[in-house]
Backbone as CSV, one residue per row, in Angstrom:
resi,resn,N_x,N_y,N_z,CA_x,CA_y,CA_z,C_x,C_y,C_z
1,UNK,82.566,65.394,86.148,83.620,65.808,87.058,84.866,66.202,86.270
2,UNK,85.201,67.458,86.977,86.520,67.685,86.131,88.036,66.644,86.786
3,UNK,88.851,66.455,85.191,90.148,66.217,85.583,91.140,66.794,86.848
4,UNK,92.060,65.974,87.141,92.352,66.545,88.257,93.831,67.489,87.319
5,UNK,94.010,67.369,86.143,94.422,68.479,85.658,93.640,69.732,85.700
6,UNK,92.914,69.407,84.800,91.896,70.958,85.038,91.705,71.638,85.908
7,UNK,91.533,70.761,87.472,91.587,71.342,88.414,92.749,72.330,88.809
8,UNK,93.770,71.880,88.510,95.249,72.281,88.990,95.326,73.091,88.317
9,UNK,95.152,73.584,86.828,95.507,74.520,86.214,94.053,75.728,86.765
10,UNK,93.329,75.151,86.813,91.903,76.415,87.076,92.571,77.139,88.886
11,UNK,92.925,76.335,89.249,93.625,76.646,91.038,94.793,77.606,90.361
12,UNK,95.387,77.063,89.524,96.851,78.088,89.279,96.211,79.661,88.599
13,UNK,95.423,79.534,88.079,94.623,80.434,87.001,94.676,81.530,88.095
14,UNK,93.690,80.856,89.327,92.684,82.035,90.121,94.095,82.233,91.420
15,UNK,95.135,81.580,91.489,96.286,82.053,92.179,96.748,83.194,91.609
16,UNK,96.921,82.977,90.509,97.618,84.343,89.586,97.380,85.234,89.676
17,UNK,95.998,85.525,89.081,95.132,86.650,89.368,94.902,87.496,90.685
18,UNK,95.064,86.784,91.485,94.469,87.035,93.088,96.256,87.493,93.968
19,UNK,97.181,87.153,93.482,98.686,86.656,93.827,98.366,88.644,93.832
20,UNK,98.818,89.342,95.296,99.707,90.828,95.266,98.211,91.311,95.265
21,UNK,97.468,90.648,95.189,96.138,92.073,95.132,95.970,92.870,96.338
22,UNK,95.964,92.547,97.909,96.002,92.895,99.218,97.801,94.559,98.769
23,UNK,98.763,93.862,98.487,99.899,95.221,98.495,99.603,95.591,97.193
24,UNK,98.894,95.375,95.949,98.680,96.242,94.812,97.925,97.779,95.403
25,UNK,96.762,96.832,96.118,95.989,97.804,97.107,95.799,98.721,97.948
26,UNK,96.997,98.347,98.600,97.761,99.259,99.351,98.590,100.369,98.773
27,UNK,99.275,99.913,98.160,100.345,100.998,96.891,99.401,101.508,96.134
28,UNK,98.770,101.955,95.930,97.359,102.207,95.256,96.886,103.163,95.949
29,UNK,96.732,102.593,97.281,95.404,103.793,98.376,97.303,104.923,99.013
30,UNK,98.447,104.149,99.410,99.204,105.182,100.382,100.084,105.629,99.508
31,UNK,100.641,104.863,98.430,102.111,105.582,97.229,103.110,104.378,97.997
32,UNK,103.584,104.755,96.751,105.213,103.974,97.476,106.425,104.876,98.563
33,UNK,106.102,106.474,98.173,107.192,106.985,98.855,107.052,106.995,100.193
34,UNK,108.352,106.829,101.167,108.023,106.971,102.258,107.524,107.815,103.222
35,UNK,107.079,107.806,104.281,106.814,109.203,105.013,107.836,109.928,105.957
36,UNK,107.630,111.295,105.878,108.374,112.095,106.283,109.221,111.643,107.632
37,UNK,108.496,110.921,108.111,109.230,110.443,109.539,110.240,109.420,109.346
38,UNK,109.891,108.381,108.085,110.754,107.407,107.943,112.421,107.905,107.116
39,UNK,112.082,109.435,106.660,112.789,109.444,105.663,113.873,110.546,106.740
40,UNK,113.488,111.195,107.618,114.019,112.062,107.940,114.712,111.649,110.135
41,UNK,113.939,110.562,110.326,113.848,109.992,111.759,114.011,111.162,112.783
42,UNK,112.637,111.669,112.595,111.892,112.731,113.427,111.347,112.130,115.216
């Protein structure tokens, strides 16, 4: 059985990694700039 350190740091590990992936994803598939409607209030 692992330490209940190990544990905590392996939990912080796979937080890190995983932390912004859902809006990396997003900024990725739409851009950051806004759209014409937001920029102009059409």
């Amino acid at each position: 059985m692992a330490s209940k350190t190990k544990k905590t740091e392996y939990i912080r590990e796979k937080k890190r990694t995983t932390s912004g992936k859902k809006r990396k994803a997003a900024v990725r598939t739409n851009g950051t700039t806004k759209s014409s409607k937001e920029l102009f209030k059409d």
